[in-house]
N, C-alpha and C positions, 0 to 999 in steps of 0.2 A: 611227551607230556611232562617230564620231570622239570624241564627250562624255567619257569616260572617258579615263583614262591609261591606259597598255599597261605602262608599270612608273613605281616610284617613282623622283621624281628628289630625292635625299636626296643634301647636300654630306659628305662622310667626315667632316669633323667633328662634324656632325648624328649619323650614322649610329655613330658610335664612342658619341657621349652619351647614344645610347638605348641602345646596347648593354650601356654599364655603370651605365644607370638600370636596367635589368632586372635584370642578373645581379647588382648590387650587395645587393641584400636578401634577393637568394638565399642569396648566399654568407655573409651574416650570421647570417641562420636556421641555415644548416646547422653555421655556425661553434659559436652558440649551443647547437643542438641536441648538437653531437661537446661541449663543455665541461660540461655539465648530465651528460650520459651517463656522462663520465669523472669528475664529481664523485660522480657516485651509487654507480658502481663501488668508488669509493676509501673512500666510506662505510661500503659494505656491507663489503668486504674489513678493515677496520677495526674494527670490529664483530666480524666472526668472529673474527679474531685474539682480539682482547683477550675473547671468551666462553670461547676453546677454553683459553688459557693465564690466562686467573682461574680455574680447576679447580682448579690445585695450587699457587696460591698461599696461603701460612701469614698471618694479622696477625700483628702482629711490635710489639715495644715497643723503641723505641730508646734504648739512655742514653748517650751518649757523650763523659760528664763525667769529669774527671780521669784518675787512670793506670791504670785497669781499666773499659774498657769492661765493657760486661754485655751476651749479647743474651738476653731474656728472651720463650722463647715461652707463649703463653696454656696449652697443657696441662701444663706445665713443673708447676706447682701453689706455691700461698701460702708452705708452708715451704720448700722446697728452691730459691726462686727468691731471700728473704729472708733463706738461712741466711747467715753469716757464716764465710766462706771464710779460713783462714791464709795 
């Protein structure tokens, strides 16, 4: 009966360096796993936004040369966006 140890005998320096050889890869995964989770979220959240508010967005033609800008929308139509304003 004596062959065996009755407990380990691990110096605290020992015993601290497996502690945080364990936990160390733990904490990494989970670290990894909470960054992944919060990118995905921010994607997805991102996404909605920009699906729900492109709805009521107009294209638009910009000119913003000289002393009369113009903003010319596309239903606007050919003559009344080309007429010749006083």
């Amino acid at each position: 009966m004596g062959l065996l140890p009755t407990r380990a005998s691990l110096s605290p320096w020992t015993a601290a360096t497996l502690t945080l050889a364990l936990a160390l890869p733990l904490a990494l995964a989970l670290a990894l796993a909470l960054a992944l989770t919060l990118a995905l979220a921010l994607t997805l959240t991102l996404a909605l936004t920009l699906s729900l508010t492109a709805e009521g967005v107009k294209r638009v033609v910009l000119e913003l040369g000289g002393k009369g800008p113009n903003l010319i929308f596309a239903d606007l139509g050919l003559e009344l966006a080309t007429a010749v304003r006083p």
